[in-house]
N, C-alpha and C positions, 0 to 999 in steps of 0.2 A: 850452660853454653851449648848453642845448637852445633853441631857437626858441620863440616863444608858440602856433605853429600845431601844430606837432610835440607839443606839452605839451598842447595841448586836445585833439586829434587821441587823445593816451593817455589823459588824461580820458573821454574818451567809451567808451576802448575797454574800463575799467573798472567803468562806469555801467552798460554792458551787458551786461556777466560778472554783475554782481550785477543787471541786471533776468533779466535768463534766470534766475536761483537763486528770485528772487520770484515770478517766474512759475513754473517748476514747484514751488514750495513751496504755491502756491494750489492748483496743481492737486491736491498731496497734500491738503491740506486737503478739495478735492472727494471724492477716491478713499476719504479716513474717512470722511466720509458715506454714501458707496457702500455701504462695508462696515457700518457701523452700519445705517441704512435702506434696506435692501435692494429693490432696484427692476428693473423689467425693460428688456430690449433698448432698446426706443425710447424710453425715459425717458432710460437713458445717452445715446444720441447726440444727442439734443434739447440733455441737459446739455452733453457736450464743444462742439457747436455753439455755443450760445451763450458757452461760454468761450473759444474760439478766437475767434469773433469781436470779442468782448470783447478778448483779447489785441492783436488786429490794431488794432484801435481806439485802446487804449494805446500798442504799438508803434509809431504814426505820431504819437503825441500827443508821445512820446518824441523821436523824431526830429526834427521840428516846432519843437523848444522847444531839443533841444541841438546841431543840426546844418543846421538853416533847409530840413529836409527832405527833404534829400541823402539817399538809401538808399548805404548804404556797405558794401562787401564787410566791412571787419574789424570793423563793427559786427554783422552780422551771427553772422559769427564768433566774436565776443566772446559774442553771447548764446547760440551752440550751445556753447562752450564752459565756458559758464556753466550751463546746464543739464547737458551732461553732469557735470561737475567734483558738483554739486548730485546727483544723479541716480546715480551711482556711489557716494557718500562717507554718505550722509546722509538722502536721501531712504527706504529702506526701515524705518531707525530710524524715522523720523519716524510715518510710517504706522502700524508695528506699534503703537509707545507710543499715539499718538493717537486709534488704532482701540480698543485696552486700556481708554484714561482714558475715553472721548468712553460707553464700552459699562457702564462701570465708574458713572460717574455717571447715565447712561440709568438702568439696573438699581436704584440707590440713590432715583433720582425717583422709579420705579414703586414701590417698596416702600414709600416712605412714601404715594406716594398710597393705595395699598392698605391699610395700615393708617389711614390716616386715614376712608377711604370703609366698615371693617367696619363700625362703628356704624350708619351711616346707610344697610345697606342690611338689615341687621338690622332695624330700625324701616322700610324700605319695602316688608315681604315682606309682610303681609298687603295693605295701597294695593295690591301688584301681584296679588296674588290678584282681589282688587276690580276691580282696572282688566282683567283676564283674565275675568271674569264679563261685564260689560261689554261686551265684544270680543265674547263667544259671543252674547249679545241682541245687539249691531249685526248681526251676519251675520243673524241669523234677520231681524230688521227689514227689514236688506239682501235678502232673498231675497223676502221677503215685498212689497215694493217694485217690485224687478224685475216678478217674476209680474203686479201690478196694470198693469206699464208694457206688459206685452206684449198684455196684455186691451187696452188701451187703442188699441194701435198695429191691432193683427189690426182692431179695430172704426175706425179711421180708413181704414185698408188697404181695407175692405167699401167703405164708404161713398163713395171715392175711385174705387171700381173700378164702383159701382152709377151713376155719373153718367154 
């Protein structure tokens, strides 16, 4: 007969095989983002930072709630060995397929956006000719403006320098 301490004690070392698997399965989840919306250098480590911390957060919420705190070598353990186990078996499927699906339905969004938006840009080609005429009088306006602002400063300028 196992002990009740001995039994929670393998309890726990369970809990944490399959939090290490949740944990790096999130973090797959981040890396198909990666790879769908492609972002540079310091946008990743900003990410991974706030995920590890994130992690650490829950890892002592973990601990906290199943072990009154205690950091425990073979919980530890448990979750390196739960990520590797994860990480080794499972984890590259996971990414490829969810990089595929995640790209696959991107693609499917845009195209119906697109075909929803020919009509209506169809019917805003001449508005944007218009609104492009428009533009070309603001500039002239705009220049025209200016030039009055600079008369105006040059003759404040005089007048400032005549006292």
């Amino acid at each position: 007969m196992v002990s009740p301490e001995i039994w929670q004690q393998g309890q726990l070392f369970v809990q944490a095989v399959f939090f290490g698997i949740a944990m790096l399965f999130v973090y797959d989840l981040l890396r198909i983002f990666r790879r769908v919306a492609i972002h540079g250098t310091v946008w990743i480590a900003v990410e991974d930072m706030f995920f590890w911390v994130i992690s650490a957060f829950v890892l002592f919420q973990f601990l906290y709630q199943e072990n009154d705190g205690k950091v425990r070598g073979f919980v530890i353990l448990g979750m390196f060995f739960g990520m590797l186990l994860y990480g080794k078996s499972f984890s590259c499927i996971v990414v490829r397929s969810g990089t595929f699906l995640l790209k696959k339905i991107c693609g499917g969004v845009w195209w119906i956006c697109q075909t929803f938006m020919k009509p209506v840009r169809i019917l805003m080609k001449p508005i944007g000719k218009s609104v492009q005429r428009l533009y070309r009088t603001g500039k002239k306006s705009n220049r025209y403006v200016k030039k009055r602002l600079k008369k105006l400063w040059k003759a404040v300028r005089m007048s400032l320098c005549k006292l």
